[in-house]
C-alpha positions as CSV (number, residue, x, y, z in Angstrom):
1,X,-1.7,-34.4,-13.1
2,X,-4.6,-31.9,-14.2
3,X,-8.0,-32.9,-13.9
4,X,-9.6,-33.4,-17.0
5,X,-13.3,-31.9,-16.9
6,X,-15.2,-32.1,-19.5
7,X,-16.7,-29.1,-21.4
8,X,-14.2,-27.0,-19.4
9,X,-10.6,-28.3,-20.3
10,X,-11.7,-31.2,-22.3
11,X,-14.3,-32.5,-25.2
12,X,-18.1,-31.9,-23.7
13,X,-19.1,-35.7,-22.9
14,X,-22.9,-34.7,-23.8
15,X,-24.8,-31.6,-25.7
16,X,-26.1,-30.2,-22.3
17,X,-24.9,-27.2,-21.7
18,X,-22.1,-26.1,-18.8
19,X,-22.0,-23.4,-16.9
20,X,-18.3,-22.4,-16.1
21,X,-16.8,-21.7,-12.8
22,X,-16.9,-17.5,-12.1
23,X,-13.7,-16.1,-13.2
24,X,-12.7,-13.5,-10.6
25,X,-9.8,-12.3,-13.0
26,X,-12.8,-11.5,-15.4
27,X,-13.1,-7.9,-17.7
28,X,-15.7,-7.3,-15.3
29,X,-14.0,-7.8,-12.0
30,X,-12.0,-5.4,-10.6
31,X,-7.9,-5.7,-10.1
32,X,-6.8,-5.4,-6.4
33,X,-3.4,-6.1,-6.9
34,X,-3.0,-3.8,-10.3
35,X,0.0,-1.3,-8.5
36,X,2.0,-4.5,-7.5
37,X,1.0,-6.5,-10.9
38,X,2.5,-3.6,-12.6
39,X,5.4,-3.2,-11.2
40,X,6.2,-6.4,-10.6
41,X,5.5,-7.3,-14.9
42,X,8.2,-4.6,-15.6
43,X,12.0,-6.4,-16.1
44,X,13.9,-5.1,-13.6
45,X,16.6,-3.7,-16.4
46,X,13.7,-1.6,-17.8
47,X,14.1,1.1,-15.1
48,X,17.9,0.6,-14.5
49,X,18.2,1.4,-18.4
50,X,15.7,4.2,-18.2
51,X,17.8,5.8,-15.0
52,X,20.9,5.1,-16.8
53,X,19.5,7.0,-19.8
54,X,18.4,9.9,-17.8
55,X,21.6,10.0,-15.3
56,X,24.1,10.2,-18.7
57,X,22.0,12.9,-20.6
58,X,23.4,15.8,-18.5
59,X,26.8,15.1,-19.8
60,X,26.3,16.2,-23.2
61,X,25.7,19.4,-22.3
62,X,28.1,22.3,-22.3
63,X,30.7,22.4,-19.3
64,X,29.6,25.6,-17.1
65,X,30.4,27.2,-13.6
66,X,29.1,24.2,-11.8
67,X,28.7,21.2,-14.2
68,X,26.9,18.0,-13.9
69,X,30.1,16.0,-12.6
70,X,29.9,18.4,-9.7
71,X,26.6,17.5,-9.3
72,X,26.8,13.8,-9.2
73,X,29.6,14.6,-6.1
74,X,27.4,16.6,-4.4
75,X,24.7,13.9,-3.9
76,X,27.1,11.4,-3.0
77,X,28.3,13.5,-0.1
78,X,24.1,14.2,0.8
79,X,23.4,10.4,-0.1
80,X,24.2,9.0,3.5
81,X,21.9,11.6,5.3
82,X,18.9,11.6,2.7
83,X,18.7,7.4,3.2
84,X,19.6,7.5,7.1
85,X,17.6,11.1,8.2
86,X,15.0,11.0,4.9
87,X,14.0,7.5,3.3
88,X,14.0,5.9,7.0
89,X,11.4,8.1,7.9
90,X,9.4,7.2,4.9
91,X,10.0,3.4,6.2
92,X,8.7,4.6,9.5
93,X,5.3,6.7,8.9
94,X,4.6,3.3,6.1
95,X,4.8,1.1,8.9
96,X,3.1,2.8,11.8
97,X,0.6,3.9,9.4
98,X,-0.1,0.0,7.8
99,X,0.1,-1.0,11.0
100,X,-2.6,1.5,13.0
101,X,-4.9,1.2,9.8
102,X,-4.4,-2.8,9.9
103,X,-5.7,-3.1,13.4
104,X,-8.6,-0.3,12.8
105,X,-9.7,-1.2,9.9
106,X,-9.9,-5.1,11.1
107,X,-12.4,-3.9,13.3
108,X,-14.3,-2.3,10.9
109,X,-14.6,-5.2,8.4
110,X,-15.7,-7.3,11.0
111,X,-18.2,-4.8,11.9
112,X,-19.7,-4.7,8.0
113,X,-20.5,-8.6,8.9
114,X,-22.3,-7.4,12.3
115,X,-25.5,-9.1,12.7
116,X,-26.4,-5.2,14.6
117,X,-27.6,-3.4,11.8
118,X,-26.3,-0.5,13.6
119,X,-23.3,-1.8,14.0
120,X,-23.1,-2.7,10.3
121,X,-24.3,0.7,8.7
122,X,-21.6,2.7,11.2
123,X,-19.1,0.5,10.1
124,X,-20.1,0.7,6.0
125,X,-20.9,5.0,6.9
126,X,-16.7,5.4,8.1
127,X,-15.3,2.9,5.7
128,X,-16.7,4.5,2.7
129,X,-15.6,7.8,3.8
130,X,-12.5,7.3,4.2
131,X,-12.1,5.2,1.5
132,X,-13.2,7.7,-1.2
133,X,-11.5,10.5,-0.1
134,X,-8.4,12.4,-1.3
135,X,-5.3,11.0,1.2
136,X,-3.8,14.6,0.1
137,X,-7.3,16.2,1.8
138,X,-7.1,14.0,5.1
139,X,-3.5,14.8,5.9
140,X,-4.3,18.7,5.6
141,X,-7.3,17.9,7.7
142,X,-5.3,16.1,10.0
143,X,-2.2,18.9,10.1
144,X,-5.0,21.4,11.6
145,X,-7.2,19.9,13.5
146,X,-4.3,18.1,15.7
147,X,-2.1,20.2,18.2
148,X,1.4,20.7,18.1
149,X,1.3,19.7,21.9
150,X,-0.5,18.2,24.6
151,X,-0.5,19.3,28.3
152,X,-1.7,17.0,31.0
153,X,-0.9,18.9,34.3
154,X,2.7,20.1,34.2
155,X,4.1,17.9,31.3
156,X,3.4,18.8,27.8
157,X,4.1,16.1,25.3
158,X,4.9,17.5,21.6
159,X,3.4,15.8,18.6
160,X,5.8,16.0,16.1
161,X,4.7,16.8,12.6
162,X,5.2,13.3,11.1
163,X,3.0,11.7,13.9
164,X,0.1,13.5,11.9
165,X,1.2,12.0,9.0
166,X,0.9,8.8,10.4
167,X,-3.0,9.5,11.4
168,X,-3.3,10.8,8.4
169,X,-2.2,8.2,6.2
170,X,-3.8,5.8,8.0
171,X,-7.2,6.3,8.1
172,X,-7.3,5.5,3.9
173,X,-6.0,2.4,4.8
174,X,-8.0,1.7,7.5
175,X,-10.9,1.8,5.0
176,X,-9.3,0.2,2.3
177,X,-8.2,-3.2,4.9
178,X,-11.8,-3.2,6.3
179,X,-12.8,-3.9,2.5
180,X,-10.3,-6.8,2.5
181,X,-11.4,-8.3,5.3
182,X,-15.2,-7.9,4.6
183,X,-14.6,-9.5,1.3
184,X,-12.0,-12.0,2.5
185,X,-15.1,-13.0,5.0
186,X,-17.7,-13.2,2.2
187,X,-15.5,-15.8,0.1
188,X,-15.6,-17.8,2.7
189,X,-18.8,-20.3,1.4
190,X,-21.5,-20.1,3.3
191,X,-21.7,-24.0,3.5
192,X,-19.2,-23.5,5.9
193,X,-21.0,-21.5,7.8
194,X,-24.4,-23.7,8.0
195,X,-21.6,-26.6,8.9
196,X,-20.4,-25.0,12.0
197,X,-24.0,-23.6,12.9
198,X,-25.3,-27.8,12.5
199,X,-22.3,-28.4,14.8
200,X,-23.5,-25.7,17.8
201,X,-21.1,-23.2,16.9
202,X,-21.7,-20.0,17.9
203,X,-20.9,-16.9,15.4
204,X,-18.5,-15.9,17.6
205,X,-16.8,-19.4,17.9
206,X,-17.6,-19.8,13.9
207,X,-16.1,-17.0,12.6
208,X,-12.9,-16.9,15.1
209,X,-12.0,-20.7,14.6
210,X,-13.4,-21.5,11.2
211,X,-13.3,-18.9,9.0
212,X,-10.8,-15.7,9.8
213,X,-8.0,-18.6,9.8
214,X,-9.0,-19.5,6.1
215,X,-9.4,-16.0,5.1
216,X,-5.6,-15.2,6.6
217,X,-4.2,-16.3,3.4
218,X,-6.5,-14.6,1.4
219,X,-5.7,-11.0,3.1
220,X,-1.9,-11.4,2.7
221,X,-1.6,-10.4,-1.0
222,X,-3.7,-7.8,-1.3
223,X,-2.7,-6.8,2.0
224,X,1.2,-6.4,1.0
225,X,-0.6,-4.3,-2.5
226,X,-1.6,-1.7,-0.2
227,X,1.7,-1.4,1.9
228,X,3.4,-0.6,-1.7
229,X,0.8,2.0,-2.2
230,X,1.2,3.7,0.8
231,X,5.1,3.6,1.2
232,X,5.2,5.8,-2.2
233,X,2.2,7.9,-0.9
234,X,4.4,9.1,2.0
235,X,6.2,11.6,-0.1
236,X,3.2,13.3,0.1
237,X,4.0,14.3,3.3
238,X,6.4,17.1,2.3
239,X,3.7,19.0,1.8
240,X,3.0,18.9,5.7
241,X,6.7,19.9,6.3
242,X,7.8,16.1,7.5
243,X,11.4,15.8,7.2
244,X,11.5,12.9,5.1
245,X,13.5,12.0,1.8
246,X,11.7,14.3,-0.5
247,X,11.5,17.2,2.3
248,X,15.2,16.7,2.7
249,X,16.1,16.7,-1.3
250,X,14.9,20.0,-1.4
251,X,16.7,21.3,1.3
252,X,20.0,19.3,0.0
253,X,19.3,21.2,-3.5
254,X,18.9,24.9,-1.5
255,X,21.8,24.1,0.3
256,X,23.7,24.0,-2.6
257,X,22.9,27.3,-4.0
258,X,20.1,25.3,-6.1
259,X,22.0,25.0,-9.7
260,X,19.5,23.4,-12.0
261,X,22.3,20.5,-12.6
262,X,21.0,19.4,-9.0
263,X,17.1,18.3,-10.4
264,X,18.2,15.1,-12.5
265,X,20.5,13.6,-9.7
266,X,18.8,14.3,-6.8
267,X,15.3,13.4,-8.3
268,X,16.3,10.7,-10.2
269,X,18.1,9.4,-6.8
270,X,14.8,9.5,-4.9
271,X,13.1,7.4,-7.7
272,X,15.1,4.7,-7.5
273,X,15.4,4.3,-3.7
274,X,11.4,4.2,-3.7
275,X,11.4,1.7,-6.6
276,X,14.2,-0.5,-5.3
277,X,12.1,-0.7,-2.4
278,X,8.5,-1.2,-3.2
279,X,9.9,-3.6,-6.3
280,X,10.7,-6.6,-4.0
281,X,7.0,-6.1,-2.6
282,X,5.3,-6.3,-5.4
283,X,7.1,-9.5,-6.5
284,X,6.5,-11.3,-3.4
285,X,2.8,-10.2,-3.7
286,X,2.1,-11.6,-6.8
287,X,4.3,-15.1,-5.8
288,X,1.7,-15.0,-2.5
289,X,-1.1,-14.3,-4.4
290,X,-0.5,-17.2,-6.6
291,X,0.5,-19.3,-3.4
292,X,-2.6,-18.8,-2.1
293,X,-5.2,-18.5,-5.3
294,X,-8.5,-20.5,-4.3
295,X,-8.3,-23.3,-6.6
296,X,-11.8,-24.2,-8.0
């Protein structure tokens, strides 16, 4: 049953005035989760339609030398490499790159809630660099300043090219998870903090025990937002000559003497594998983020 409070759900009791509970969701707030709000709102018949719209449009136009039906068979017979040689590496450089800028940028949240002031500006200097820079910028930076190989005596041990990417990817999220965390912390109310400090916590005993294990639930969501966003970043690799799906499509296209019949399917086919992917996500982040919603 709802709680009834009045001047907030129910008739003011008395003429004093009420102050409302802060509404995070306000005009004023910003939206964390707007990528995976987006697409989870749309239907998921709204992009099947639109594909379906754009897939049967070549087929009104004039038969020619190599027609669209020849077309459509020529990415079925590429569709088992561009998912098992292309998409998977998209999979890949997502996850090592979520999970390299997860455990960096950890430590720097925790280090914008250093009682080290030194420790706390450092921390605040690299996550707002990274954070407010092009990702397109740091993977070029990234391509050059890394070398193709390393030689330690007499082995040499090759970085491929989609390592960088990984680097280079992650150091935006890194940034963009030490803001989660650092704001995770800071919801935390600070009664709980004078609580554990009246019970001879220390900070370290305080915020490892107390706190972080409240503001777990409170990462997730916003967490699983940023994996969405950086999974359909990674085509952005292709300008660093990765050989993942969109890397791949081009080369598939080229292969087949590149007949403009090619661009619709081919495209079209890499749209929906990144949307069938990151779709799931973003519904499952907004179930989570409703699971876990502090309830005032």
């Amino acid at each position: 049953m709802t709680r009834r409070i009045p001047g907030l759900n129910a008739a003011a009791a008395t003429d004093f005035a009420v102050l409302k509970p802060f509404d995070p969701r306000g005009a004023a707030a910003p939206d964390g989760l707007l990528v995976s709000r987006w697409i989870a709102k749309l239907p998921l018949w709204v992009p099947l339609a639109m594909a379906g719209v754009i897939l049967a449009w070549p087929f009104t136009a004039l038969a020619q030398n190599f027609t669209y039906t020849d077309a459509f068979e020529t990415l079925l017979r590429w569709m088992p490499f561009l998912l098992t040689s292309g998409f998977l590496f998209n999979v890949l450089i997502s996850f090592f790159a979520m999970l390299i800028g997860t455990a960096l940028g950890a430590v720097l949240g925790l280090g914008q809630i250093s009682v080290h002031p030194s420790i706390r500006w450092f921390s605040w200097f690299i996550t707002q660099t990274f954070r407010n820079s092009p990702w397109l910028v740091l993977l070029f930076i990234v391509l050059l300043a890394f070398p193709f190989e390393i030689e330690i005596g007499s082995v040499v041990i090759p970085i491929p090219d989609w390592m960088k990417a990984v680097v280079g990817l992650s150091l935006p999220i890194m940034a963009n998870i030490s803001e989660i965390v650092r704001g995770a912390v800071i919801s935390v109310p600070t009664a709980q903090w004078e609580a554990s400090e009246s019970l001879a916590f220390s900070r370290t005993q305080t915020l490892w025990r107390i706190i972080l294990p409240q503001c777990f639930k409170r990462m997730i969501p916003p967490w699983m937002n940023w994996y969405a966003i950086l999974t359909m970043a990674t085509p952005l690799c292709s300008l660093l000559g990765v050989e993942e799906l969109l890397t791949l499509t081009r080369q598939a296209m080229e292969g087949a003497d590149n007949h403009p019949e090619l661009l619709v399917p081919f495209y079209t086919f890499a749209l929906l594998v990144f949307f069938l992917y990151c779709y799931p996500i973003a519904r499952l982040t907004i179930r989570l983020e409703r699971k876990f919603a502090v309830k005032l």
